[in-house]
C-alpha positions as CSV (number, residue, x, y, z in Angstrom):
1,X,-10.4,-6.8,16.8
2,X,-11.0,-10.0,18.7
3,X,-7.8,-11.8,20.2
4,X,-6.3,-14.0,17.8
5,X,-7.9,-13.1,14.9
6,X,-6.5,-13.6,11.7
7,X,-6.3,-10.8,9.4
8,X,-7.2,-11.3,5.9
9,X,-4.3,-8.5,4.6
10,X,-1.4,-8.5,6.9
11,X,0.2,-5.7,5.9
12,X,-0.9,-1.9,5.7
13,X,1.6,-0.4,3.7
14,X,1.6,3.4,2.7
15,X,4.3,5.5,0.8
16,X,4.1,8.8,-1.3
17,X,5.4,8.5,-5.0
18,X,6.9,11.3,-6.5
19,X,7.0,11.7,-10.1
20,X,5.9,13.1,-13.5
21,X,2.6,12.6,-14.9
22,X,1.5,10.2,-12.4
23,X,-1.9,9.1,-13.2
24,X,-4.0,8.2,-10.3
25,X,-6.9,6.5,-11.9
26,X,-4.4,4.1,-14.3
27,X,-2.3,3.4,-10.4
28,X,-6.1,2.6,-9.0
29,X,-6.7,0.4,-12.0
30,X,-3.1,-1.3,-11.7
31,X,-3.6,-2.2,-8.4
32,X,-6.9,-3.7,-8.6
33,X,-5.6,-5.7,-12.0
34,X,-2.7,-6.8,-10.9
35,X,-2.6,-7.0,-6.5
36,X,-4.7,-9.1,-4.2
37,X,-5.0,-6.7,-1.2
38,X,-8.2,-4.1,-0.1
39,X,-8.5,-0.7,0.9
40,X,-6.7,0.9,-2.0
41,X,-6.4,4.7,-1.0
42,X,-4.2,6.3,-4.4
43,X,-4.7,9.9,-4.3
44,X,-3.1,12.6,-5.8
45,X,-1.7,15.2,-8.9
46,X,0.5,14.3,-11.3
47,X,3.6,15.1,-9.5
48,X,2.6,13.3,-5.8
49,X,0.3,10.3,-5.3
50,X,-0.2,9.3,-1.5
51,X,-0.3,5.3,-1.6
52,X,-2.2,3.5,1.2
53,X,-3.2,-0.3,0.9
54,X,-3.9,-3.5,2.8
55,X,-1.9,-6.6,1.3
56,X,0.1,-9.8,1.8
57,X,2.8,-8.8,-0.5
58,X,4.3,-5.2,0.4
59,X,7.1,-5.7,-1.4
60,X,5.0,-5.8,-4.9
61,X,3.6,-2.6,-4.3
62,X,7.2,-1.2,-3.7
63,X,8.4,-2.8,-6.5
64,X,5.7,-1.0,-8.7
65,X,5.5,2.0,-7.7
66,X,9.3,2.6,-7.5
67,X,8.8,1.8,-11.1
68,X,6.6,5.3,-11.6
69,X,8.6,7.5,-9.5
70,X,10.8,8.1,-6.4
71,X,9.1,6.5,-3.6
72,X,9.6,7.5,0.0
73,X,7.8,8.3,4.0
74,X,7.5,4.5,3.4
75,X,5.7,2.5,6.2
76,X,5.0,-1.2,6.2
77,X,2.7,-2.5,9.6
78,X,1.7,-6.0,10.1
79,X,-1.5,-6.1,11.5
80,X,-1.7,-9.5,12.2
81,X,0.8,-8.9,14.9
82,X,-1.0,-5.6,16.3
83,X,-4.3,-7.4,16.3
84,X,-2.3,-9.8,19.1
85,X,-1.3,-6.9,21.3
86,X,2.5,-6.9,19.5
87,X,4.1,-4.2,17.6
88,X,5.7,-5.1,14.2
């Protein structure tokens, strides 16, 4: 990535959800109804889905999918400051 650019989604947030009749396809179709971000990963059974996904507002994503399960091996990167040589 050049120096300095700006990235679109700043944060790359990824979590596992643990639950009971977790539905990927209705978490895919939540996310794209509901979240302005790319690069929705939501894969899974009905007892883990692994979360990945490029957003602006982590902390909606947590809020969500805390709501469908436990949530946990959270991780929330800002790219915008890894794109400038930092680590956040």
């Amino acid at each position: 990535m050049p120096e300095n650019e700006v990235v679109e989604y700043k944060f790359d947030t990824q979590l596992l959800i643990e639950g009971t009749d977790l539905d990927e396809d209705a978490i895919n179709d939540y996310f794209v109804e509901n979240f302005v971000g790319d690069c929705l990963l939501a894969v899974g059974d009905e007892e883990t889905i692994k979360i990945h996904y490029h957003t602006n507002e982590p902390w909606k994503v947590l809020e969500y999918c805390a709501s469908l399960g436990e949530i946990h091996d959270i991780i929330v990167e800002n790219m915008q400051l890894q794109s400038e040589g930092l680590h956040g």
